[in-house]
C-alpha positions as CSV (number, residue, x, y, z in Angstrom):
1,X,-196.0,-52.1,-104.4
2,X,-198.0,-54.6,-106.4
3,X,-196.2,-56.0,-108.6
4,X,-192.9,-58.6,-108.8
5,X,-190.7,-56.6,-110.5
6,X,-191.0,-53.3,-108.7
7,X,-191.0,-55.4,-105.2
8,X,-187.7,-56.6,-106.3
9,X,-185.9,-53.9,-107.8
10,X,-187.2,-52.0,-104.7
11,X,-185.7,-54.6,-102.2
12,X,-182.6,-54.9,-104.0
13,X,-182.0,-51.1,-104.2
14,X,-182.7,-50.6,-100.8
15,X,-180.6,-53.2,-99.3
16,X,-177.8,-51.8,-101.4
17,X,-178.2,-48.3,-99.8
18,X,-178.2,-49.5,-96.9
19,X,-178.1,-46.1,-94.3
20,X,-177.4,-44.4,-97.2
21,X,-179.4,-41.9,-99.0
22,X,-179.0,-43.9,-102.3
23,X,-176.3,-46.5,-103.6
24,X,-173.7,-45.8,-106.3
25,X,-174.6,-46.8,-109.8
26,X,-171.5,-48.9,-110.1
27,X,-172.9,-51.4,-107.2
28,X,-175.9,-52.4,-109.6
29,X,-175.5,-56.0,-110.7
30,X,-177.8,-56.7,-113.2
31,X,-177.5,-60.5,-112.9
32,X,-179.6,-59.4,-109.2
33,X,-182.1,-57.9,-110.9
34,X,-182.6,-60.9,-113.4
35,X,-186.4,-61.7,-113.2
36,X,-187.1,-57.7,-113.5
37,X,-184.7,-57.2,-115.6
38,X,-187.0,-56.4,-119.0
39,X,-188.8,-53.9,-116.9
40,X,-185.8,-51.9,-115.6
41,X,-184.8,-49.0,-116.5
42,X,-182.1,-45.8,-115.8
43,X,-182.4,-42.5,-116.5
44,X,-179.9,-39.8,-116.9
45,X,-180.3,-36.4,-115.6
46,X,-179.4,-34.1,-118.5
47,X,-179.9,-30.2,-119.3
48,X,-183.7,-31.5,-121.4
49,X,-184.6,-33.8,-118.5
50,X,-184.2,-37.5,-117.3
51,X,-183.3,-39.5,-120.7
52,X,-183.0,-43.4,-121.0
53,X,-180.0,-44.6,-120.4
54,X,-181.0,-48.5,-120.5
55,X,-184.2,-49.5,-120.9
56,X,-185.4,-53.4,-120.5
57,X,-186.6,-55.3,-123.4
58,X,-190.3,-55.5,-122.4
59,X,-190.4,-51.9,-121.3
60,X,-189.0,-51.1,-125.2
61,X,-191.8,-53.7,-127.1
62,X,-194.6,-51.9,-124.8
63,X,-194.4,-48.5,-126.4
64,X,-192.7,-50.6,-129.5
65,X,-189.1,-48.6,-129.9
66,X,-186.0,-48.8,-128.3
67,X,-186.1,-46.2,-125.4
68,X,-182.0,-45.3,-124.8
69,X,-181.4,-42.0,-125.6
70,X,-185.2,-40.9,-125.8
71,X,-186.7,-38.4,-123.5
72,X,-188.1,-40.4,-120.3
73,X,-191.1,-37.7,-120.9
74,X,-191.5,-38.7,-124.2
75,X,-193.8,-41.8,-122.5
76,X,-196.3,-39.5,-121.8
77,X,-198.6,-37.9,-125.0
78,X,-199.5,-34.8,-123.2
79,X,-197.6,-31.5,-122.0
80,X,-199.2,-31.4,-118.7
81,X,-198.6,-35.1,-118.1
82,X,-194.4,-34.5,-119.4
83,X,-194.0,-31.7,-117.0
84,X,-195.4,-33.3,-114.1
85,X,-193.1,-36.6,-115.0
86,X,-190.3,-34.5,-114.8
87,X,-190.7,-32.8,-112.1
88,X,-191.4,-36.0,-110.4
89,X,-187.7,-37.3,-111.6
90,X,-186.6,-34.6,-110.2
91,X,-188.5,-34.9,-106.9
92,X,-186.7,-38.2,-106.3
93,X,-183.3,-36.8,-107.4
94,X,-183.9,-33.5,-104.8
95,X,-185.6,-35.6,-102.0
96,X,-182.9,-38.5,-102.2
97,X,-186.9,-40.3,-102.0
98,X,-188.5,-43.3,-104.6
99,X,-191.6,-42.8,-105.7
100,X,-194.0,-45.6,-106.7
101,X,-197.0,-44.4,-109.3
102,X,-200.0,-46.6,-110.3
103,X,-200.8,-45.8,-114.0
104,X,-203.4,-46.5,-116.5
105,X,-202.9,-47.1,-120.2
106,X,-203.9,-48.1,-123.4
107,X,-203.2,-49.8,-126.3
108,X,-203.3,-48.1,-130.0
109,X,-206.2,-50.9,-130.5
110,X,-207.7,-49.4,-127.4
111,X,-207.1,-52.0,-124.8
112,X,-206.8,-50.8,-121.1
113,X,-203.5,-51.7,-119.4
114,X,-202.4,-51.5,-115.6
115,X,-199.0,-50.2,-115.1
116,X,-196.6,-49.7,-111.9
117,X,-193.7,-47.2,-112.4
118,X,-191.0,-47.2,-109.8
119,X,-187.8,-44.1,-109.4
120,X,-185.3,-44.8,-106.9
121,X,-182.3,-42.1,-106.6
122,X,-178.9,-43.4,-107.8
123,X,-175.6,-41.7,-107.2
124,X,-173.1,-41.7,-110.1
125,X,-169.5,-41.4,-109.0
126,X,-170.5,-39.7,-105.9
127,X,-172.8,-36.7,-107.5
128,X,-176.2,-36.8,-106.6
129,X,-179.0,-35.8,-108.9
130,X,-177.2,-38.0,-111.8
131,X,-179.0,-41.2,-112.6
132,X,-182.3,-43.0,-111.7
133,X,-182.9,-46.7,-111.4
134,X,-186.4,-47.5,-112.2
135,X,-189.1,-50.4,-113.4
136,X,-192.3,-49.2,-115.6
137,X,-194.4,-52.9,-115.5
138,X,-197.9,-54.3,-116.5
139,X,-200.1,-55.6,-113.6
140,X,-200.2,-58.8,-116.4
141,X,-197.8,-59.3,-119.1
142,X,-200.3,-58.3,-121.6
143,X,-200.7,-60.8,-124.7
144,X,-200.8,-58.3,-127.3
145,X,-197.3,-57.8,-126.5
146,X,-195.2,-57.3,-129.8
147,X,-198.3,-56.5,-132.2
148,X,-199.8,-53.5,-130.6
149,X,-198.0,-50.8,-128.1
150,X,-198.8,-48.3,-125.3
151,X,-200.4,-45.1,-126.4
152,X,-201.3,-43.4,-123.5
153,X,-200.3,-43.5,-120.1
154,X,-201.9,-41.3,-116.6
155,X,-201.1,-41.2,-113.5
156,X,-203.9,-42.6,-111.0
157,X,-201.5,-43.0,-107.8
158,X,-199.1,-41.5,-106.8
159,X,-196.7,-42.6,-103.1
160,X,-193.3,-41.4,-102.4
161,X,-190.4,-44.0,-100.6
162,X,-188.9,-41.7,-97.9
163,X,-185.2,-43.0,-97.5
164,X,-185.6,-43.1,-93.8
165,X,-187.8,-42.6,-91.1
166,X,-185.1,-40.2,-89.2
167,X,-185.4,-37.4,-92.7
168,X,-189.1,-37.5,-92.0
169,X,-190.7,-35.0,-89.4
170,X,-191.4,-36.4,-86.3
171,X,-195.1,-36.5,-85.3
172,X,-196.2,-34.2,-83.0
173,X,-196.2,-36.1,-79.6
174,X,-199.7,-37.2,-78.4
175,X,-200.6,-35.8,-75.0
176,X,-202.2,-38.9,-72.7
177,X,-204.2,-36.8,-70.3
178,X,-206.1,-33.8,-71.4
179,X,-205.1,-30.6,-69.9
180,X,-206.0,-29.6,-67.2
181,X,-207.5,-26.2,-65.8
182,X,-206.5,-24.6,-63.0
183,X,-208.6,-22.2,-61.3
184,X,-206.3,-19.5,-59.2
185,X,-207.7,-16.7,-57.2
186,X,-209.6,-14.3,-58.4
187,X,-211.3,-16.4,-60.9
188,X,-208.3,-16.3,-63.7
189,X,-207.9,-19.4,-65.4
């Protein structure tokens, strides 16, 4: 993770969980989340897909429209790009598993923006696959901020957050001597 905000809404989500999967929605303080606050987000799982919830002030002036109640989809201009957004929502909400995504954007004026998008799994009076907490931020606050907007996003990156090391699969264990050949009688090996 490269940038502040998604570092700290990481950290604070994850010490929150604890050995759990994911925390409840009603432990978020957003006074914690203070400095990343404009770049947070929470989506709702409904029947058309994740939908803003809440959306931060600098994530709604970089595509230049309040984002609660919008399709979380919507971000992308594309139908491939949508679909593969949504399934990746619903990756995170399957998996119990964040995923961090490096994208590229630009401007309506054509300037290039760096973005890091962020989904962490939230539970919402104990169902699963309800809400995700998440942070869409620029590399550099951008100083066209508030007279142009984010026209087109894609995905260049792409790394999922497993919640622990136990749910992954274990490696296959090395061997530290090669094995070895045994020649028995008859000359069977």
């Amino acid at each position: 993770m490269k940038n502040a905000s998604t570092r700290l809404v990481f950290e604070y989500w994850d010490a929150l969980r604890g050995e759990r999967a994911a925390p409840e929605r009603g432990e978020i303080e957003p006074g914690a989340l203070r400095p990343a606050l404009t770049d947070t987000f929470i989506l709702e799982n409904e029947p058309i897909g994740p939908v803003f919830r809440l959306a931060g002030t600098r994530l709604c002036a970089l595509v230049g429209q309040e984002l609660r109640g919008r399709a979380f989809s919507a971000l992308w201009p594309d139908i491939e790009s949508q679909g593969d957004m949504r399934r990746l929502v619903q990756t995170v909400m399957d998996e119990s598993a964040g995923a961090v995504a490096g994208l590229s954007g630009e401007s309506t004026t054509g300037t290039p923006l760096y973005l890091e998008l962020l989904l962490l799994p939230l539970r919402y009076r104990g169902r699963t696959h309800a809400r995700v907490l998440g942070a869409l931020s620029p590399a550099a606050s951008p100083d066209w901020l508030g007279l142009d907007t984010v026209e087109s996003m894609r995905m260049i990156s792409l790394r999922m957050l497993w919640p622990a090391e136990a749910a992954r699969p274990a490696p296959m264990p090395q061997r530290a001597d090669p094995p070895r050949f045994i020649v028995l009688p008859g000359g069977r090996a």
